[in-house]
Backbone as numpy.savetxt, mean C-alpha at the origin, in Angstrom:
# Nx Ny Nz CAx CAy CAz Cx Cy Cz
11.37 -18.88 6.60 10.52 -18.40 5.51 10.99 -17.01 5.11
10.82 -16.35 3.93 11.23 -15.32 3.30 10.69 -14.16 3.44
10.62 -13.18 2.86 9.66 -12.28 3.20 8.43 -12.30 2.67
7.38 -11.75 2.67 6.29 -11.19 2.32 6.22 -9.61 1.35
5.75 -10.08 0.09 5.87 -8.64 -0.79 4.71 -8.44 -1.54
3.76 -7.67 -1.28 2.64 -7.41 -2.69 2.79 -5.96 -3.56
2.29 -5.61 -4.38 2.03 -4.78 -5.58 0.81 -4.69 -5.80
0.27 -3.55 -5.44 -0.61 -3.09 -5.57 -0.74 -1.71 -6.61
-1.73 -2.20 -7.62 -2.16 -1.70 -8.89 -3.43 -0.63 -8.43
-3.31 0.53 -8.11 -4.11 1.22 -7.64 -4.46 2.84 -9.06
-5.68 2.83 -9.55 -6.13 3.62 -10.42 -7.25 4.74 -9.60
-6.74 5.55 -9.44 -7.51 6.52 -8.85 -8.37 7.60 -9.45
-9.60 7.93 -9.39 -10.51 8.61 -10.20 -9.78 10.06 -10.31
-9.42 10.95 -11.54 -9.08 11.96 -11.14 -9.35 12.98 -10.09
-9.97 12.99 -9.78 -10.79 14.12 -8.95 -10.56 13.39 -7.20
-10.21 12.40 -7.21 -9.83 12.29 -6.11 -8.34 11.81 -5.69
-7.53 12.15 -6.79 -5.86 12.08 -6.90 -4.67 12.60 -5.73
-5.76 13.91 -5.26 -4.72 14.40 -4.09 -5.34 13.34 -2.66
-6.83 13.20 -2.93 -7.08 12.55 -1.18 -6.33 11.34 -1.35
-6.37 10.23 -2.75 -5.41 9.08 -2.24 -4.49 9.23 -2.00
-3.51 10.01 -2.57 -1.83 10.98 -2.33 -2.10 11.07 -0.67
-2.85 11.45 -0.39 -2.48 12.09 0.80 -3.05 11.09 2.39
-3.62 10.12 1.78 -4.47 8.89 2.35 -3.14 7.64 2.62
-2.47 7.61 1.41 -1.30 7.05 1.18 -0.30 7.13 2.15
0.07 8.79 1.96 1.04 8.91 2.87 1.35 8.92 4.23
-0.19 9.07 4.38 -0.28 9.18 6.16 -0.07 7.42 6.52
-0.72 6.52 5.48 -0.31 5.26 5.70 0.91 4.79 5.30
1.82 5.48 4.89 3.33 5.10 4.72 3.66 5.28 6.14
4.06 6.69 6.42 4.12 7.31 7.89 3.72 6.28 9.04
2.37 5.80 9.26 2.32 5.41 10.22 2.90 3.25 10.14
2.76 3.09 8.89 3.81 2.15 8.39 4.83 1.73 9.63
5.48 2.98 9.19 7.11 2.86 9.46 7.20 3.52 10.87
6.41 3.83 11.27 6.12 4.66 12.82 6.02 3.13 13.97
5.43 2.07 13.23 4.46 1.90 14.34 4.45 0.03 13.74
5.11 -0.69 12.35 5.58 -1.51 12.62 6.62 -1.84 11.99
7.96 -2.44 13.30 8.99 -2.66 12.49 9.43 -4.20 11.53
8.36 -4.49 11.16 8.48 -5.66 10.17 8.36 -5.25 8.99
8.31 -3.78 8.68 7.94 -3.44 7.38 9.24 -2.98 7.21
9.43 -3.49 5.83 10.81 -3.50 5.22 10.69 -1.95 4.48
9.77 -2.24 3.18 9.63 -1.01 2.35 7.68 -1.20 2.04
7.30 0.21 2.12 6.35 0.39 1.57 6.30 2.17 1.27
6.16 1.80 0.35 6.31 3.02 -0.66 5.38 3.13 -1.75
4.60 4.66 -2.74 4.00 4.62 -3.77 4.44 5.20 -4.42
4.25 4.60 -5.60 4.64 5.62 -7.09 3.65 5.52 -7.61
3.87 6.82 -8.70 3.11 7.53 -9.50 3.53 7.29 -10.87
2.87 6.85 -12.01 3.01 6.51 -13.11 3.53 8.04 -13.78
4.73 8.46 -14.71 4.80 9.62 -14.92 4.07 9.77 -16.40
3.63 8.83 -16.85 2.84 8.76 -18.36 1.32 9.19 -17.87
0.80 8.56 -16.99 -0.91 8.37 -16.23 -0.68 9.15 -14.98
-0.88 10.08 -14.47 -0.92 10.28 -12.78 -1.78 10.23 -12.27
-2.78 9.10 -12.56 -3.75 8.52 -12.33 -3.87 6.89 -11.67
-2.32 6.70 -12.52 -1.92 5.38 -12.33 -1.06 5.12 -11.07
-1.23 4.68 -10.00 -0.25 4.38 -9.16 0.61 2.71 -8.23
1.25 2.38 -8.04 1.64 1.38 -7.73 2.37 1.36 -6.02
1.61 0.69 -5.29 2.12 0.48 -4.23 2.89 -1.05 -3.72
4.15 -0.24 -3.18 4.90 -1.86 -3.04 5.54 -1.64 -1.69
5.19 -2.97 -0.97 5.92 -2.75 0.53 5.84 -4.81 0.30
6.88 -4.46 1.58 7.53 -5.74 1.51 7.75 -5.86 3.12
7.01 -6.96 3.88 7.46 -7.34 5.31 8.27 -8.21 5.34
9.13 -8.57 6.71 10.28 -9.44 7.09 9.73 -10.36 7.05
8.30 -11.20 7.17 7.92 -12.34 7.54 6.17 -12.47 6.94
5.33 -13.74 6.96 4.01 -13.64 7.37 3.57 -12.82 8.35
4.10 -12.80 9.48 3.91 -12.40 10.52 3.47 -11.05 10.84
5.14 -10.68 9.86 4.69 -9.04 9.72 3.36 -8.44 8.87
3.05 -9.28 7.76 2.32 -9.00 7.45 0.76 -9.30 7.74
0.82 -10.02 8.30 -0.33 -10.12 9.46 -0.93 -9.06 10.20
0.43 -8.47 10.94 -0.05 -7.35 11.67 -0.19 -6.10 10.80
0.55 -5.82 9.53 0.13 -4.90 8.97 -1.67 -4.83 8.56
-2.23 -6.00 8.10 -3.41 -6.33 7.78 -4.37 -5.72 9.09
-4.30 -6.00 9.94 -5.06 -5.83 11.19 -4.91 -4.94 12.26
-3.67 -3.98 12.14 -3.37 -3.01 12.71 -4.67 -1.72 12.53
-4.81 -1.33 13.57 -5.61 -0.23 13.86 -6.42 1.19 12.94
-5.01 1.24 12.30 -5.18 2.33 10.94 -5.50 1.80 9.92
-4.64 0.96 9.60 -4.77 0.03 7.90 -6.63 0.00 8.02
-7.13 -0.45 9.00 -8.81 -0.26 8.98 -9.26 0.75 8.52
-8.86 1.83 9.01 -9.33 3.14 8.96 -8.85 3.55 7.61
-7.86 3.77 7.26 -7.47 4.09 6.31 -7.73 3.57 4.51
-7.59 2.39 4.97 -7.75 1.45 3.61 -9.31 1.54 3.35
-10.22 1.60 3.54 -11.59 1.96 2.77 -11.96 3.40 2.10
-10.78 4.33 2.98 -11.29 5.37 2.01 -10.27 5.32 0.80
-9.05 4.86 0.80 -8.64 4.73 -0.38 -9.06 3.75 -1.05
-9.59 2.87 -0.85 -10.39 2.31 -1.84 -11.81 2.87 -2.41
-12.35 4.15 -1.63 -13.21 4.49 -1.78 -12.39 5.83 -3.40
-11.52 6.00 -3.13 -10.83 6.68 -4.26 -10.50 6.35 -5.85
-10.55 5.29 -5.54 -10.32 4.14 -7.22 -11.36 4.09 -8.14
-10.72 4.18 -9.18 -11.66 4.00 -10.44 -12.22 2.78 -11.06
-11.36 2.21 -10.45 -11.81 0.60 -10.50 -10.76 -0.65 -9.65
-11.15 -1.68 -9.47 -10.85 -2.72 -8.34 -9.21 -2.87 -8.51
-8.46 -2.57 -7.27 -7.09 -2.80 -7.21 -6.60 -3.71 -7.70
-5.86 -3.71 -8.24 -5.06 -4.77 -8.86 -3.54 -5.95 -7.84
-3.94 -6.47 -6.55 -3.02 -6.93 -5.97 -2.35 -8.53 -6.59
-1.06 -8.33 -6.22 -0.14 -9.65 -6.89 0.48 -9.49 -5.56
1.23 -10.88 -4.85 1.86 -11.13 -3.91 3.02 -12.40 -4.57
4.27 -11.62 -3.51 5.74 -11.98 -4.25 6.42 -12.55 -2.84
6.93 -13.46 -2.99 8.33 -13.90 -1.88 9.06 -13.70 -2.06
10.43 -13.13 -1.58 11.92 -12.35 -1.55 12.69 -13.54 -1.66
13.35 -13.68 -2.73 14.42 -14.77 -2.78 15.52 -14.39 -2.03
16.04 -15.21 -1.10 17.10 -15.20 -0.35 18.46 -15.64 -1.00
């Protein structure tokens, strides 16, 4: 099976632009710290909206992304950035053509 890839459409209320920035990154960091099935996960910043942001990571397997889902932090972490949004994330999920 191929990989696992979503896109996440994330709109953040101005006023809380630096805590998701910075909510983000500590979850990139511990990402790539702590599992190695994660290929890429990374965010950008819309340079038209910097309000607008897009997160894209991509695991080696289901598997990996399994454990990204249920890992320890992603708990912790993922409600307050959702607590940051201006309105409901926008997720799409992609398979890596081989």
């Amino acid at each position: 099976m191929s990989g696992k890839s979503f896109i996440a459409q994330l709109r953040t209320k101005p006023e809380k632009r630096a805590e998701l920035i910075a909510l983000q990154t500590e979850l990139k960091r511990l990402v790539f710290a702590n599992e190695p099935g994660a290929v890429v996960y990374e965010l950008f910043q819309s340079e038209e909206d910097p309000d607008l942001f897009q997160c894209v990571a991509t695991f080696k397997d289901d598997a990996a992304f399994e454990t990204h889902m249920h890992i320890d932090f992603h708990d912790r972490l993922v409600p307050p950035v959702l607590a940051c949004l201006a309105e409901d994330m926008k997720l799409t999920f992609y398979r890596s053509l081989d």
